[in-house]
TORKEBA-833287 format. One record per residue (C-alpha): x, y, z. Coordinates in Angstrom, 3 decimals, m for minus. Layout:
% residues N
+----------+----------+----------+
|        X |        Y |        Z |
+----------+----------+----------+
|        X |        Y |        Z |
...
+----------+----------+----------+
This chain:
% residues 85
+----------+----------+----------+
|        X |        Y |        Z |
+----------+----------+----------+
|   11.540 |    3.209 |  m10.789 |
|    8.841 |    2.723 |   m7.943 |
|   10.497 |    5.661 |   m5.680 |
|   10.464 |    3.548 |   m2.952 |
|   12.680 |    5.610 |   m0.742 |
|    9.982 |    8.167 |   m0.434 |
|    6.917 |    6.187 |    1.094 |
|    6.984 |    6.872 |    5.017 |
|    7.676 |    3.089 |    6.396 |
|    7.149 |    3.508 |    9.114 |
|    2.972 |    4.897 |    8.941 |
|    2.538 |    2.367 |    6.103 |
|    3.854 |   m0.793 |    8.457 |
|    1.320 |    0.961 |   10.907 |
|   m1.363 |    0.820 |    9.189 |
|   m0.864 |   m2.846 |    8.271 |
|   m0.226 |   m3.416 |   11.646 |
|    3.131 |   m4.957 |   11.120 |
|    5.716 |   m4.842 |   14.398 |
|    7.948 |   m7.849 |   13.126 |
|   11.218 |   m8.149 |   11.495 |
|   12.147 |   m6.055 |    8.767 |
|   15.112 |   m8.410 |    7.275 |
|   14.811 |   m9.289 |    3.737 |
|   13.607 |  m12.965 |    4.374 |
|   11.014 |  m15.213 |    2.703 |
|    9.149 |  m14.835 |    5.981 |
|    9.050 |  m11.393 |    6.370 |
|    7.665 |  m11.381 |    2.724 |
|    4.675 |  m13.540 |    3.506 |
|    3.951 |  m11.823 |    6.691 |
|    4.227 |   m8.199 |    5.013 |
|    2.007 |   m9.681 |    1.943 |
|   m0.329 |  m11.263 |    4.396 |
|   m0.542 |   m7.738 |    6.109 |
|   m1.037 |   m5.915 |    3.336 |
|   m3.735 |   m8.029 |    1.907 |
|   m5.870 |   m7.934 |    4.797 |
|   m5.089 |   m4.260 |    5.637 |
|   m5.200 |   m2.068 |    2.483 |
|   m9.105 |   m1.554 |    1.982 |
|  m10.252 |   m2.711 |   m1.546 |
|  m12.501 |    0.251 |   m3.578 |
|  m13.466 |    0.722 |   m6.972 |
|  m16.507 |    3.347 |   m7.261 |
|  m14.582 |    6.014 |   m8.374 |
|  m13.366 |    3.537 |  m10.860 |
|  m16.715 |    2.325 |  m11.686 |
|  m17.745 |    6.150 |  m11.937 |
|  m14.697 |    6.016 |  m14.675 |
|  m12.991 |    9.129 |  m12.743 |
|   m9.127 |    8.744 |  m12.838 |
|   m7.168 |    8.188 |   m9.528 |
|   m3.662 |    9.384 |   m9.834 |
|   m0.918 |    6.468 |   m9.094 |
|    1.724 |    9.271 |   m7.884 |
|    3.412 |    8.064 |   m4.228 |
|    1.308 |   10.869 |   m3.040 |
|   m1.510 |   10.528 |   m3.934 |
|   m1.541 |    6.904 |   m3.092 |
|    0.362 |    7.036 |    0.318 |
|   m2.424 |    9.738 |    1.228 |
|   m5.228 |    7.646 |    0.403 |
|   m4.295 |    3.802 |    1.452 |
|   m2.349 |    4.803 |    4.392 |
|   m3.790 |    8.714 |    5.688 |
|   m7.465 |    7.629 |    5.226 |
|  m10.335 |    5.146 |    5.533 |
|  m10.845 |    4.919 |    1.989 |
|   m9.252 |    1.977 |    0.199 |
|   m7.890 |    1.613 |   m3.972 |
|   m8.349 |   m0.054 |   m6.833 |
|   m6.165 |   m3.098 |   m7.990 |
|   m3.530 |   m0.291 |   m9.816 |
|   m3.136 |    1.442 |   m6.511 |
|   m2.936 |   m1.616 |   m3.954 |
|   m0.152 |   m2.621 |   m6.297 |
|    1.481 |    0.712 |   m6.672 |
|    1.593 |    1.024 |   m2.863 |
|    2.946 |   m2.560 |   m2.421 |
|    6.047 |   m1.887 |   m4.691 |
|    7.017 |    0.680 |   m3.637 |
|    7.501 |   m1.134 |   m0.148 |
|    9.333 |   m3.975 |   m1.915 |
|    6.683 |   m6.068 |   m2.066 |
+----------+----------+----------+
């Protein structure tokens, strides 16, 4: 459902800054949550504007993760399930 085998891994644990273990554990949860919270840049002009952002993998890998500019609520979360989050 969340195409999660297509987000590159490995340049969205980059940009979180995330070099620990990748096991399925509560721990690695919180620390990949705490990450991602504190990493993925909160925006919501284009929102406020009322322009639509697209929630595709694409489109959202390219702007959390290949840019400066951060996402809405809809696309933090997008991005975050599709990593298992």
């Amino acid at each position: 459902m969340w195409n999660g085998d297509a987000l590159d891994l490995d340049a969205y644990l980059a940009h979180l800054g995330y070099e620990g273990d990748r096991s399925p554990t509560l721990t690695t949860l919180r620390a990949l949550h705490r990450a991602h919270v504190l990493s993925v840049r909160w925006e919501n002009v284009e929102a406020v504007l009322r322009k639509s952002r697209p929630l595709d993998l694409a489109s959202v890998q390219a702007r959390l993760i290949g840019s400066p500019l951060g996402g809405t609520c809809f696309e933090r979360v997008a991005l975050a399930a599709r990593a298992g989050l």
